[in-house]
N, C-alpha and C positions, 0 to 999 in steps of 0.2 A: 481344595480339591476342584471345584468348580470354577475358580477361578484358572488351576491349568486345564480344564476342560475349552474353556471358551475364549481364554487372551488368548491372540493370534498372536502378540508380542514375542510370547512364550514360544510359541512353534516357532515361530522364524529364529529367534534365538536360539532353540536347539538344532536346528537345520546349519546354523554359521559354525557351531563349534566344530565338527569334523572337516570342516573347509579352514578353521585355523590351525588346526593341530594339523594340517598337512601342510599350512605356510610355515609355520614353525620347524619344523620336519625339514624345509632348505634351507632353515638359515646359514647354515656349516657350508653348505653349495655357494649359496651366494659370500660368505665371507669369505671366501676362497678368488674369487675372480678377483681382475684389476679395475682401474677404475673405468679405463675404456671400454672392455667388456660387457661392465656394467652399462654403461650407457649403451653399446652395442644393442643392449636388450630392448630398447625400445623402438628402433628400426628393426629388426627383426619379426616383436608382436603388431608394428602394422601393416609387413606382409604377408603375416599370417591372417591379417583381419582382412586385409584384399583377398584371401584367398579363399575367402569364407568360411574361417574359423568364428566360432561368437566368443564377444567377449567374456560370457561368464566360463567359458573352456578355458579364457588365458588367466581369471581370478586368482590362483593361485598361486602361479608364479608372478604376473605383474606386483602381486601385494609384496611378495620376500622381495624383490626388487627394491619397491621402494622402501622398503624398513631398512634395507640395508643401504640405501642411497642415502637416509635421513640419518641413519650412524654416521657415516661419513662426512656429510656437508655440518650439520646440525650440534651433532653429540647425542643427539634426541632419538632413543631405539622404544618403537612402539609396543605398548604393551600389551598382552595377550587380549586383554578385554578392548583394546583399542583396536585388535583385528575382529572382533565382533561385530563391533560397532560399525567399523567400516564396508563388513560385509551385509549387514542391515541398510546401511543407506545405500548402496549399489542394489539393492531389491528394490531401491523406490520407496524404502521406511523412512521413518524417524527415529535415529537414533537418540535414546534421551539418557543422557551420560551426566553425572553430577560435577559441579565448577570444579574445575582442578584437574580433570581427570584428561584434558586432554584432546579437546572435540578439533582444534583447528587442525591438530596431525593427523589425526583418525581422518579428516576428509580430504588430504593429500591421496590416500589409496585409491576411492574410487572414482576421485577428478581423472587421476592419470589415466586410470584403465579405461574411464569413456572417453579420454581426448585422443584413444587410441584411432579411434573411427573416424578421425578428421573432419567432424560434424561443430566441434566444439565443448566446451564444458564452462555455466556460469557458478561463478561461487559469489553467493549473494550474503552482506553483510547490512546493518543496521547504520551504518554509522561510515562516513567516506577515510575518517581517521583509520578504523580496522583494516579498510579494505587495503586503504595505503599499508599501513603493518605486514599485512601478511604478503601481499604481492612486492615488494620492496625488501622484504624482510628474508630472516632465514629460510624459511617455508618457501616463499619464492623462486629461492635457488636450490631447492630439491629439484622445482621441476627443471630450470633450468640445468644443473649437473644432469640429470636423463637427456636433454636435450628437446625439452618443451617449450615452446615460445609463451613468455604469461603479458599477458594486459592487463592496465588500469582503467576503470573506466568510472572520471568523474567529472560533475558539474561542468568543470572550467575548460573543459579540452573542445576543441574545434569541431567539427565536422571531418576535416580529411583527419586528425588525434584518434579520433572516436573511432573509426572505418579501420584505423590500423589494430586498435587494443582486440577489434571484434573481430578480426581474425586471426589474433592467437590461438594457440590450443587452450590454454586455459585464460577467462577472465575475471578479477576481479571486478566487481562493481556494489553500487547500493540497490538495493529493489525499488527505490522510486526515480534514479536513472534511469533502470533498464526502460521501465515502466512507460516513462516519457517519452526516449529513445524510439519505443514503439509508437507511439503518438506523431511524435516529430516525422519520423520514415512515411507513415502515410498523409502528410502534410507539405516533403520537400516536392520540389519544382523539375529537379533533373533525378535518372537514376543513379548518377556518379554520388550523389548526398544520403543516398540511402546509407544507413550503418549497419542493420541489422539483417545483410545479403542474406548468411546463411542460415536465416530461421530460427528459432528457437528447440533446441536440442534437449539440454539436460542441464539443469541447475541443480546445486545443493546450496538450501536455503541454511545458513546458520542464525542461530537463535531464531526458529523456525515459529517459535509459538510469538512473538516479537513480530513478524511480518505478516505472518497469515492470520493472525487472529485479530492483536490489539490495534494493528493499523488498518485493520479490513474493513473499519469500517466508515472511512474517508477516499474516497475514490478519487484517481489520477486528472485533476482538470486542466486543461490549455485555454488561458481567455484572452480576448481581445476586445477592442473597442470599449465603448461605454454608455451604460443605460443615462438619461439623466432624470434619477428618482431620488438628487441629492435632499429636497425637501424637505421629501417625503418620511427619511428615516427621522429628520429632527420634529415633524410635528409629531409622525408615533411616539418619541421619545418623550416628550411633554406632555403630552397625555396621558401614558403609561405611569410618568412622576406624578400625576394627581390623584391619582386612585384611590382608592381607602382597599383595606381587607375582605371587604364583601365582594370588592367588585371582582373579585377575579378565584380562582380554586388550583390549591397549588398539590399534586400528589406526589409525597415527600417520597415515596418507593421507588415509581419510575423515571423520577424528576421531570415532570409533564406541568404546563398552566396555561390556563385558558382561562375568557372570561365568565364570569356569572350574568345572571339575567340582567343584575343593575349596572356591569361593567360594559354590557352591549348596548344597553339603552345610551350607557353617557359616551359610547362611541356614535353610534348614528347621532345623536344630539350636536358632537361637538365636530364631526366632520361633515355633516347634514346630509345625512342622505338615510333613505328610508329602510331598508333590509342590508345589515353588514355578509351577511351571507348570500346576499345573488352571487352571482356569479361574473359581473362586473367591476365587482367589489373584493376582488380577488388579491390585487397590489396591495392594497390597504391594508385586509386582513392579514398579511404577511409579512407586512410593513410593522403591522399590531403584533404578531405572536412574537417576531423577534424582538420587538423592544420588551417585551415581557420577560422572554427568558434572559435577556440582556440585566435586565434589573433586577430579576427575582429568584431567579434560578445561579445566577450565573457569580460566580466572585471574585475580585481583586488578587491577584497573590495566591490564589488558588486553582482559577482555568484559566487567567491572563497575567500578564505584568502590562504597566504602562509606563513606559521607558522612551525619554527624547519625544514625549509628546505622540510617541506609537505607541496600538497594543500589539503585545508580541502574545503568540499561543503558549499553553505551558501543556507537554504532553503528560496527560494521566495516568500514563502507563510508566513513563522513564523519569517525570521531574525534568524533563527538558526544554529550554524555551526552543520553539521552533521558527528560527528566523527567516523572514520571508513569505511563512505560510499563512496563509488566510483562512477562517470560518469562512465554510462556501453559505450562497444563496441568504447572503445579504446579513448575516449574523454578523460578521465580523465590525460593517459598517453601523450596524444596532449599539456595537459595544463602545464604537467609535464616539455615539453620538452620547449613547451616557456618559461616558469620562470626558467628555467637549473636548474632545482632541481633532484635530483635521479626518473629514469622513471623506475616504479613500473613495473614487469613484468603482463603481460594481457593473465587473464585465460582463459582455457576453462569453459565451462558455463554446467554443468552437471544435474541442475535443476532448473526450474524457475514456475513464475505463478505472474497473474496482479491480483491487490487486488480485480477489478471485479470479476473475474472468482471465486476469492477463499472465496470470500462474497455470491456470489450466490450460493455456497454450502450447506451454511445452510437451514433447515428445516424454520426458521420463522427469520427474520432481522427485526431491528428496528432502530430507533437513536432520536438524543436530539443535539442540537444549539441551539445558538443564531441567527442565518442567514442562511435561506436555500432555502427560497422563491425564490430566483433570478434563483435558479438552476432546481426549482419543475422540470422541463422537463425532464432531466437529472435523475433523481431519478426514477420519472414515468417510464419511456422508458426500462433504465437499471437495476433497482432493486424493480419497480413493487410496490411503496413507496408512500404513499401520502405527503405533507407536512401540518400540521396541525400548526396552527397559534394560540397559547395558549395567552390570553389576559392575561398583567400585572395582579398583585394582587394590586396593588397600579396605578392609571393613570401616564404615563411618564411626566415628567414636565419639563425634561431637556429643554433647548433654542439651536436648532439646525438653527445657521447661517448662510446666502447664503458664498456661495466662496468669497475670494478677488483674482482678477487677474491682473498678473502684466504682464510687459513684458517680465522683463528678470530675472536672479535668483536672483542678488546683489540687485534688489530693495524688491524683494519679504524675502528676508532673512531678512534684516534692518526692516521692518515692520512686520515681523512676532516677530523677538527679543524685539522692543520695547512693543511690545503687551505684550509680557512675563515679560517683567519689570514692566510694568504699573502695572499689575495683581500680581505682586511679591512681590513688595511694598506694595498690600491691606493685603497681606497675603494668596490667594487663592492658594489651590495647584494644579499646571499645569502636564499635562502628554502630552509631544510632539510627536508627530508620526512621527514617517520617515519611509521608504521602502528599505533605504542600511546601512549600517556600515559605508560610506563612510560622508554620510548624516549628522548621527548621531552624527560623529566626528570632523564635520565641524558645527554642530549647539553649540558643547559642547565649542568647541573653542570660540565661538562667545560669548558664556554666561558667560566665565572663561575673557573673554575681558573686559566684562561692572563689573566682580566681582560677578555674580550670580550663591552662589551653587548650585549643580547639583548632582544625578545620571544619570548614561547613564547604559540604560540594552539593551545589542547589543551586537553579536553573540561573541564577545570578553569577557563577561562578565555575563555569562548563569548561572555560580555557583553560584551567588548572586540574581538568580533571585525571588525566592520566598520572600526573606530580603528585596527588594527595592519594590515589588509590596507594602508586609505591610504597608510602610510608604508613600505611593506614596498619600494618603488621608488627610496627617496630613499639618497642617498649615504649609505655606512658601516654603514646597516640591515641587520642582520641577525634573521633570524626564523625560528622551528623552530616548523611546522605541523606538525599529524595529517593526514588525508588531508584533511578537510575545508577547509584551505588556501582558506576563504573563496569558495566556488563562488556566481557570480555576482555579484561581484564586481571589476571590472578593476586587476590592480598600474598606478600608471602610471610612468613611469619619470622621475627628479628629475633637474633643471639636471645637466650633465656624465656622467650614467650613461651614456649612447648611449657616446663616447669612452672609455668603461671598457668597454666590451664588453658593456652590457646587465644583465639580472637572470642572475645566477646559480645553477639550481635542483642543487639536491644531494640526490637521496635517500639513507636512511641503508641502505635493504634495498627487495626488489621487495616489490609487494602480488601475493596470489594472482589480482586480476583483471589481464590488461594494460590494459584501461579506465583505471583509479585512475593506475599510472603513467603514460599519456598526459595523462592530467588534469593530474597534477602538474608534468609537461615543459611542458603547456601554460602556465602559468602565466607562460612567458617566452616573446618574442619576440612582441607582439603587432604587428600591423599593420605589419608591415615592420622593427622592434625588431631589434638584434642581440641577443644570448643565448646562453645555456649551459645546460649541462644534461647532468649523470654520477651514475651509481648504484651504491653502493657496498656489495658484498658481500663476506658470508663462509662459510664450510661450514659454520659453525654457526647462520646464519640459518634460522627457520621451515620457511619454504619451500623451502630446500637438503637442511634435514635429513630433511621429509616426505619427499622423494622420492631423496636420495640415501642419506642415514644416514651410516654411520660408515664402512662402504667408501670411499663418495664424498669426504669426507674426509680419511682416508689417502692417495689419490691426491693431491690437490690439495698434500695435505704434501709429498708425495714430488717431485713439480714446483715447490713453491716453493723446495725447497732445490736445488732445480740454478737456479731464478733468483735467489738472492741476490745481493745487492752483495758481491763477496768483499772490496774496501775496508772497506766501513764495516759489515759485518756485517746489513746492515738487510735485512727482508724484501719484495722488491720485489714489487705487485701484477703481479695474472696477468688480462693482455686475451688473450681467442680468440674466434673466431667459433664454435668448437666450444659452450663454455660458454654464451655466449650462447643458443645452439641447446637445453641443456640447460633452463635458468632458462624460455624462453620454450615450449619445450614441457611443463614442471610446470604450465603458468601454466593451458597449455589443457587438460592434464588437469582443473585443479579447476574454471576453467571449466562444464567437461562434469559435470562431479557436481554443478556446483551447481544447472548448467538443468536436471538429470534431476528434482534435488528438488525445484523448482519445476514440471516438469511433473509432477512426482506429487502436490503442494499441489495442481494446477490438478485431476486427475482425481479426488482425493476431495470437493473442493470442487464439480464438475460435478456429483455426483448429489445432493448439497444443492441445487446451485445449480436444478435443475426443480423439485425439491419448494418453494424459496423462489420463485418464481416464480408456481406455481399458489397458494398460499395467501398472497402479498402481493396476486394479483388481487384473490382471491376477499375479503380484508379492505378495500383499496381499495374494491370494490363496494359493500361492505355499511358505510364509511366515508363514501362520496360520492352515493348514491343515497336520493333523499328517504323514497321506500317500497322495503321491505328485503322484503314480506311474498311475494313468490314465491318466493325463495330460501330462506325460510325452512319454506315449504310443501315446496319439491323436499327437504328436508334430513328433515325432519318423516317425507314419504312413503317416503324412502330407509330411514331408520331402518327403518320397518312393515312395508315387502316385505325385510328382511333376516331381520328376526326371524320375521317368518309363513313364508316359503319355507323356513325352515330348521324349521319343525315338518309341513308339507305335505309326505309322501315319497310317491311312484308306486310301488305296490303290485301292478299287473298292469295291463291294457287300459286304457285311463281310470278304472280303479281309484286311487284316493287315501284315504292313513290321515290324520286330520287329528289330531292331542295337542291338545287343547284345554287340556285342565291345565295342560298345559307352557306355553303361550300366556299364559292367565290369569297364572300366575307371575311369567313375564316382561314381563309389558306392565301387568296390574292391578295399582293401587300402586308401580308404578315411573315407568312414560312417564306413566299416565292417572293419577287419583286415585284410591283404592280404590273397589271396586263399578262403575267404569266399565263393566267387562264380564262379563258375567254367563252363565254357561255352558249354560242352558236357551239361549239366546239363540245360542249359538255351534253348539250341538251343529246347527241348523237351517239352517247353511249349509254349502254344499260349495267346492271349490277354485276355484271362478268366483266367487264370490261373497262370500268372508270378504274378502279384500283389501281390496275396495270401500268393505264394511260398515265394517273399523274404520277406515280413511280418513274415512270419513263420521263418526266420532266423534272425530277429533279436529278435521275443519273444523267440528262444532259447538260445541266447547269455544272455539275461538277465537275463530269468531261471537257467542258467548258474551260475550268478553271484550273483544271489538270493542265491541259494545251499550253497556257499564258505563261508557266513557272515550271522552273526547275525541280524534280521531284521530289529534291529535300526539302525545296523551301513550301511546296505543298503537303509534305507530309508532315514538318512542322507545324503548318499553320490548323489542320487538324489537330493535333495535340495541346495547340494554346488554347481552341475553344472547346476542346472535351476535359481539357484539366480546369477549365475555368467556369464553367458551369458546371464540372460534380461540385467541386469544392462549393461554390454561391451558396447553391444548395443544398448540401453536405451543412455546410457550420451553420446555416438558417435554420435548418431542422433539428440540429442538436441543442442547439438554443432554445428551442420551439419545446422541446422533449424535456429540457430540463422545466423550462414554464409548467407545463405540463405537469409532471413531477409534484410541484408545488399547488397546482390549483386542484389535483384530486384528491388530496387530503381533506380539501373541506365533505368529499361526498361522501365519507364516512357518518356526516352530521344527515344527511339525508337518508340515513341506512344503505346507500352503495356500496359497491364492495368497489374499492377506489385501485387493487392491483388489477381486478377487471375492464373497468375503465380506462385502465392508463393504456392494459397491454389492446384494446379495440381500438380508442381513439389515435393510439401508438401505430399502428397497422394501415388505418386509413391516412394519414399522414405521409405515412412512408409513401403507401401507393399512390398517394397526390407529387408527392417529392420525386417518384423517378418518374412518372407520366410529365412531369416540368421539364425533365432530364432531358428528355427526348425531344420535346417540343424545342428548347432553346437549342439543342444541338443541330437539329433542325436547320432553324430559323439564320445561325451566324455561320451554318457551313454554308445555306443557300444563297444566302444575303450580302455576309460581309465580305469587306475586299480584301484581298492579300494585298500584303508588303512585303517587302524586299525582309523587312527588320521586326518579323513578330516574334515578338518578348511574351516570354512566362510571364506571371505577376502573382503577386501572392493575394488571397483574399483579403485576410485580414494581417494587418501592417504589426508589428511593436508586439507579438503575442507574446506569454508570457505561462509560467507554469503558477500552480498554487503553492511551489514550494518557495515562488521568488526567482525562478532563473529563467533568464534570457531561453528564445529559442535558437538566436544564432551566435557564436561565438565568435572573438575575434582571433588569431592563433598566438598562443598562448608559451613561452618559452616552460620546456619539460624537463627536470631533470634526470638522468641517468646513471643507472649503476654501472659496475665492472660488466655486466652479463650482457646488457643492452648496448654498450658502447660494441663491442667484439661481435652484434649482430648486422647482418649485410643487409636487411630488410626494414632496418628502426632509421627512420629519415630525423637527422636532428634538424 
């Protein structure tokens, strides 16, 4: 009762159904027209959007449109609970619709109706393989039979690739392209290279709890150059390997270590210096925490591989290696130096942005899961989202099994494998879950023992992942997935599975999100499918021992020996609803820590995020505007009333002391050219009247310079030195900020409140950073000479993303369908 009191899910849900029983209500309408007619309809509803109709008036009919576009092109007729769904994500919801059910169709409905508005529509996926699928794919050519132009937008495409996909009506792309993309736009040189012209409109995020949640908490970096503090990671690293157990305190809950008082003594001892915590001692200590969590926190096969002498990431949420991407602020190179592999030089960081910030950008968000409930708060709070709970088309019938808990792993593996055997022998196909590579390779071991073929799809084995998902259905398949168990992807189920009881899922241990394991439960029982599904624990699992330990443990011992078989001596698992209650309340604690550390990612990123805001306008402006020379004038005149007020003091009534020397100083030979200003000259004016005066000398120095050149090649030469000193000082300060970042975590050790500190010393910074702005814009509009030939220049040369990709591309041959080749706009 209180729960339909208070889900707003619920409400929005009952608010779609009379809006779908009226699309259904045309369908007979719509099967009746031809096919031209049919696509007639979509130049007709954006006349009527020019004419100011809104789009939620045309919801109705644009939906039967395309359900009946998608019969046509597809074979694929959407189903009632899939026009729910998709009237939930055109509100700006989440729709959370279980695997099987259909979410890629469902968000064909309200792409088309906002690409109606000619603003655009992104459809954001996980993965560049999907995005390819569905824009290439049959879905694709829905929109295209309406007559929608769709784009791809990935990695490898150019600059002029990129510009054309973004002005489709609809685009495919991944969220950490898009992401970049916008990083990139306020970093090119001309505004021809810009991609992202018409702003950001409206995205539907799929597998929404996948991009906003689990990856939110790695924010978007562009770096260049490089520090050289190569060293410095190997002597933290030797040092950290001599440690003993006292020296350091490791808390196994929030996976945090630091040193103890004897670990601090043998640090100042062994790098000599007297206090590790001044504040000079900044590099070091950080140099120190990551070799630590490199060693002690961090493991092989489980947050890394080390492959060809590189460490590659493994993500924790998918089981994926993530190639190209790097641990930021210097972890990566910690990790480097423990496994003595070549330590990757660590860049400066010249632009960045967390996928919060750059998701709240847009004008309207949405998304589609399978699991998102658990996080509704999160969504709420951060992007303003409801989660709307879309009912099966078919009732779930899958058999979800209490846990079996063991005590230790060797008894819990032995009975998880016989299970698989048992079930192997019927002919059922199994799909095993684990959470590491290391897991995964230790269960495949175990199977290849008893003679039971296998796939294993684990971050070793990603290339084959689409191949092994297809067969993962078919009778006698068995397959041991990471967590990424092929997301978006459907198992389907082979000739006589149904009569064996469906897919089989067997996790091997719970994951800290309950997301992940609904994910993996998902996996079976789609569309009315029978199914299974049990997770198999022990006291020595991750997650049991974070939060239980070795007490918790010893109980479970102490209960299993009054459940033995006194027969056969064997140790029988332990079901309670207590335990369960245990497992699922650990789950929400880490939960809860993880969205704190995303909303602490989100508040230090917020006071970046207004200072990148004002100075991507204000470079935008002076990128996109043919004459740049007011801006340059206010910048010019700022500099002049900073420095003259600051030598003008009130000395008594309308009394004023004027420093003229000091003036001279700082302005002749600096801003002006020497002799500019000349002190017989100065001493003859008072506090009304110097301002003016040296105003007056620098609008004739640039009248000056106006006279000598053609207007373009003057209005150019303004542009090379206002794009070249934001930028200097632009990527010096984000650098600066990231430093930053890093050196106020020690002031928690001094009881600061270190997001206090960041966001003041962040502030004065800033307002040192554009008061620089002005001075240097200043200084090379009064100073320097024109040419015939001034060139852009980028600041920083070779930049680079943290996912591994280039920033410039070189053009790239693309391939084309039947629908692209027949368009007059697609340049091969």
């Amino acid at each position: 009762m209180f729960k339909k009191w208070f889900d707003s899910g619920l409400k929005e849900l009952k608010k779609a159904r009379p809006l779908a029983d009226k699309i259904d209500a045309l369908a007979s309408n719509m099967a009746a027209l031809s096919d031209d007619e049919l696509r007639g309809k979509t130049e007709e509803f954006k006349n009527r959007v020019k004419n100011g109709e809104s789009l939620d008036s045309l919801l109705v009919e644009a939906y039967a449109v395309v359900r009946e576009a998608s019969r046509r092109v597809t074979g694929l007729y959407p189903y009632y609970v899939q026009l729910l769904g998709a009237i939930a994500i055109h509100g700006g919801n989440i729709a959370e619709m279980k695997t099987g059910e259909g979410k890629t169709l469902t968000a064909v409905m309200p792409a088309y109706l906002n690409a109606l508005s000619g603003e655009g529509v992104h459809i954001v996926t996980v993965n560049e393989y999907l995005a390819r699928r569905e824009s290439d794919g049959p879905i694709g050519e829905i929109y295209r039979f309406l007559g929608l132009t769709v784009g791809l937008n990935i990695r490898e495409l150019t600059s002029d690739q990129k510009k054309e996909a973004y002005a489709c009506d609809i685009l495919y792309s991944t969220n950490s392209e898009l992401g970049f993309d916008y990083l990139r736009d306020h970093m090119v040189l001309y505004e021809k290279d810009m991609t992202q012209k018409r702003g950001l409109n409206y995205a539907i995020i799929d597998e929404v709890d996948s991009i906003l949640i689990d990856e939110a908490r790695t924010p978007l970096i562009i770096s260049g150059g490089a520090k050289q503090n190569h060293n410095l990671y190997q002597a933290a690293d030797r040092f950290t390997k001599s440690l003993k157990d006292e020296d350091y305190y490791i808390d196994i809950e929030s996976k945090s270590i630091e040193l103890s008082e004897s670990g601090i003594s043998k640090a100042e001892q062994s790098f000599r210096i007297a206090n590790l915590y001044d504040l000079d001692n900044v590099a070091l200590l950080h140099h120190i925490n990551n070799a630590l969590r490199a060693n002690y926190i961090m493991f092989r096969d489980k947050d890394y591989m080390v492959v060809e002498d590189a460490v590659l990431i493994i993500d924790q949420f998918t089981g994926r290696v993530l190639p190209g991407r790097q641990f930021s602020e210097g972890l990566h190179q910690a990790l480097e130096a423990k496994e003595n592999v070549e330590i990757k030089k660590e860049t400066i960081t010249v632009a960045t942005i967390t996928y919060q910030n750059f998701f709240r950008m847009y004008k309207k968000l949405s998304g589609m899961t399978g699991t998102a409930k658990t996080e509704e708060e999160e969504f709420r709070e951060i992007y303003n989202m409801y989660v709307v709970e879309v009912p099966t088309n078919e009732p779930v019938v899958r058999n979800d099994a209490p846990d079996y808990l063991f005590v230790t792993l060797e008894e819990k593996y032995e009975a998880l494998i016989k299970d698989v055997e048992e079930r192997h022998k019927k002919g059922q196909p199994i799909l095993l879950g684990t959470i590491a590579v290391e897991t995964s390779e230790l269960l495949s071991r175990l199977l290849t023992k008893r003679g039971i073929k296998h796939d294993v799809l684990n971050a070793k084995q990603h290339e084959r992942e689409a191949d092994i998902i297809a067969r993962a259905g078919q009778k006698y398949s068995v397959t041991i997935a990471t967590n990424m168990a092929g997301r978006g992807t459907d198992i389907k189920l082979g000739e006589g599975v149904v009569e064996l009881g469906g897919l089989a899922v067997i996790g091997s241990e719970r994951h800290e999100s309950r997301r992940i394991d609904n994910q993996l439960r998902g996996r079976s029982g789609r569309q009315g499918d029978p199914g299974y599904s049990r997770f198999y624990l022990s006291a020595e699992d991750e997650l049991l021992m974070r939060f239980g330990g070795e007490t918790f443990k010893q109980r479970i011992q102490m209960i299993s020996k009054l459940n033995m078989d006194k027969k056969t001596g064997e140790t029988q698992p332990l079901e309670s609803k207590m335990f369960s209650k245990f497992v699922s309340s650990a789950q929400k604690r880490i939960e809860g820590q993880n969205y704190d550390a995303r909303k602490n990612v989100l508040k230090y990123d917020d006071v970046l995020r207004k200072q990148r805001e004002i100075m991507y306008a204000e470079r935008t402006f002076v990128l996109t505007n043919d004459d740049i020379e007011p801006f340059v004038l206010k910048a010019i005149d700022g500099h002049l009333e900073s420095v003259l007020n600051s030598h003008i003091v009130n000395v008594g009534r309308n009394k004023y002391d004027i420093d003229d020397e000091a003036i001279i100083s700082q302005l002749d030979g600096q801003t002006f050219n020497r002799g500019t200003l000349q002190k017989e000259q100065l001493e003859k004016l008072d506090e009304t009247t110097l301002i003016p005066y040296v105003k007056s000398l620098a609008m004739d120095e640039i009248n000056r310079k106006k006279s000598m050149f053609p207007e373009e090649i003057f209005k150019e030469f303004l542009k090379v030195v206002a794009l070249r000193v934001i930028d200097t000082h632009w990527t010096k300060h984000i650098d600066e900020m990231s430093e930053l970042r890093q050196a106020v975590s020690l002031q928690s050790y001094g009881q600061g409140n270190p997001l206090q500190i960041y966001q003041n010393e962040g502030f004065r910074k800033f307002t040192e950073m554009t008061n620089a702005i002005q001075k240097d814009i200043a200084t090379f509009v009064l100073r320097a000479q024109i040419r015939q030939n001034n060139e852009r220049e980028e600041v920083v040369k070779n930049a680079k993303t943290n996912e591994g990709g280039e920033l410039r591309k070189k053009p790239a041959k693309v391939k084309m369908n039947k629908y692209q080749r027949n368009m007059p706009n697609w340049k091969r």
